[in-house]
N, C-alpha and C positions, 0 to 999 in steps of 0.2 A: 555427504556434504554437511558441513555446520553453518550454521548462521550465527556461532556466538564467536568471537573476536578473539584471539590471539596476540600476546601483543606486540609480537615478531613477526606476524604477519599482514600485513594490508589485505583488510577483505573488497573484493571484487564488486562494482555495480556494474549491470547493462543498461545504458541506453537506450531505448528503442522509440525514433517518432521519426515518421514520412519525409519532415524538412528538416533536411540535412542540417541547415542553419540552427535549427532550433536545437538537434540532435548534439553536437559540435559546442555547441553555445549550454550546454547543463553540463556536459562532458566535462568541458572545459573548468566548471566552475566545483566540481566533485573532486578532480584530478588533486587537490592539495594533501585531500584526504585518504582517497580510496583509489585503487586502481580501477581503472575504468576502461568499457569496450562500449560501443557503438556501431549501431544496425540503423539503416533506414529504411526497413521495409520489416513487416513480421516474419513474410519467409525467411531474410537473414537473421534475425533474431533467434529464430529453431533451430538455423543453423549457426552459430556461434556460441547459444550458450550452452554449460557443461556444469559439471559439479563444481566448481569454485566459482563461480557465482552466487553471493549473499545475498544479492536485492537484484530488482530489475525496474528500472522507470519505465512504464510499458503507454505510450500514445493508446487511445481506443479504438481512434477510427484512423483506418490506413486501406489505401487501398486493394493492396496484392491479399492480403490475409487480415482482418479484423483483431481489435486487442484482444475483445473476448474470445476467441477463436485462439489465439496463440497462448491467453494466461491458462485456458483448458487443454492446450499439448504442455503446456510447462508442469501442470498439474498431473498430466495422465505419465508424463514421461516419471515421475517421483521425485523431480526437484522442490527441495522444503525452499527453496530461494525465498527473501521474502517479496511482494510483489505492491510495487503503489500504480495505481490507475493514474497515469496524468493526463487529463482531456479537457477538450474543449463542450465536449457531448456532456448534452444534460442529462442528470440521469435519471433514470424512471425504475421502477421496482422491479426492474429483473437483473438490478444489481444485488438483491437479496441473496440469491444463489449464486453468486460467482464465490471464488474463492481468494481473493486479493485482500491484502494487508493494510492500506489504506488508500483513499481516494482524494486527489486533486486535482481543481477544478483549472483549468488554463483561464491567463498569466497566471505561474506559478512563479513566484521569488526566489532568489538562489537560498538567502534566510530560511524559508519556510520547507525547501526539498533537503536541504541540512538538517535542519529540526526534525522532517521526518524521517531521513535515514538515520540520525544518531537513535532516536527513539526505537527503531525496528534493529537497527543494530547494536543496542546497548551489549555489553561484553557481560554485564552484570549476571551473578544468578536470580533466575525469576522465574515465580509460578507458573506454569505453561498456561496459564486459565486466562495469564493476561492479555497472550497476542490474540486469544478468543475474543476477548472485552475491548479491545479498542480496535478490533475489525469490526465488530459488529457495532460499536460506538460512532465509528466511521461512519459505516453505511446509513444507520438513524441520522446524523446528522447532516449528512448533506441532501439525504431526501426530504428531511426538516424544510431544508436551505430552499433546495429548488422546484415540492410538489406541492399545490395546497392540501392543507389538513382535513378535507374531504376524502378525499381520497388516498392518504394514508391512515385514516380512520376507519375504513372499510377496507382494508386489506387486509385478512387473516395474516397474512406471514409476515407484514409489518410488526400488527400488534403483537406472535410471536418472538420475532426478535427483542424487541422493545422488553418483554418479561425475560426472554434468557440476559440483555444486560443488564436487568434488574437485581437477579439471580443471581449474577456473575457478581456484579458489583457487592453486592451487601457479603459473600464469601470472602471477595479481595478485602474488603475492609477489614475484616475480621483477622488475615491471614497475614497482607503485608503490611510493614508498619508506615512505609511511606507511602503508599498505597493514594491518597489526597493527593500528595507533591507529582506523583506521576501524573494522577487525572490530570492536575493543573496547567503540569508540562503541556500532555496533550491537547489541553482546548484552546493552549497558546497557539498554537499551529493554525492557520485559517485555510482551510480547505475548499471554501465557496470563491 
C-alpha cells in the first residue's frame, strides 16, 4: 500500500465512528476529494479495510471494539494507512504508545479534517523523519491541551517524547528547506 498520491488516482479514506450520522456526515464532506468508505462499528472497520486505504478517521470510543483496539489490529495487520484519532475522549498519556498519525479532539470542523488529511497525504517527496515529528508533535500538544503540567512533568515518556521532537526537529531544520512553513501549516490545524 502507498500513502503517497498519484495523481490519476484518488487515495482512499475510512470513516470509522459509532454514529452513523456523524460517520455519513465527515464522509460526505471528504467525498469531493478522496474516495471514501464508512464503518460504524470497529469490528466493520477490520472488516472493510484493505491495502488501498491511505488514511482512516478512526472514533476512540465505540462500543463493539475500541479505537485503540482496532488502530493496534490496523497496525499488527501491516497497514502503513495513515491513521488520525477523532474523539471525544480525553486523552491521558497512554496516548504516548499508540501508533496514530494525528489526534482530534471532537467537534472536529470539515476545514480542520481537510487540513489534516491534505497534510498526512501530501503527494510531495518528504523526509520520512517528518511523519515521526508531527505524530509525536501531535501527541505533546494535545496532552499540553488537556493534562496539567504536573503531571506531564513527571512522566518519564512525556519528557522523552518531548526530547525525541526536539531532536527531530532541529535535524528537519537542517534538512528541509521548508521545513518552518510546514511547522506553521501544522499548528494551523487546532486539534483541542
Amino acid at each position: 500500500m502507498s500513502t503517497v498520491a498519484n495523481t490519476d488516482v484518488r487515495q482512499t479514506v475510512l470513516v470509522v465512528d459509532d454514529e452513523p450520522d456523524v460517520a455519513e456526515a465527515q464522509a460526505v464532506k471528504l467525498r469531493e476529494r478522496y474516495d471514501t468508505r464508512v464503518a460504524t462499528s470497529g469490528r466493520e472497520a477490520l472488516e472493510v479495510i484493505d491495502e488501498d486505504v491511505d488514511a482512516v478517521v478512526l472514533d476512540r470510543r465505540m462500543p463493539d471494539v475500541h479505537g485503540d483496539e482496532v488502530l493496534a489490529e490496523i497496525r499488527d495487520r501491516g497497514y502503513d494507512c495513515k491513521v488520525i484519532m477523532a474523539t471525544a475522549v480525553d486523552p491521558d498519556l497512554n496516548i504516548l504508545e499508540m501508533e496514530f498519525d494525528d489526534y482530534l479532539c471532537k467537534p472536529i470542523f470539515s476545514d480542520t479534517l481537510q487540513q489534516t488529511l491534505e497534510q498526512l497525504l501530501d503527494p510531495g517527496p518528504q523526509d520520512p523523519r517528518l511523519s515521526e515529528f508531527f505524530s509525536t508533535v501531535s501527541k505533546i500538544e494535545v496532552l499540553e491541551e488537556k493534562l496539567p503540567k504536573t503531571e506531564l512533568r513527571n512522566d518519564e515518556e512525556y519528557r522523552r517524547l518531548k526530547e525525541r521532537a526536539r531532536e527531530l526537529g532541529e535535524k528537519l531544520e537542517e534538512s528541509e528547506a521548508d521545513f518552518e512553513d510546514l511547522v506553521d501549516t501544522f499548528r494551523e490545524i487546532s486539534r483541542g
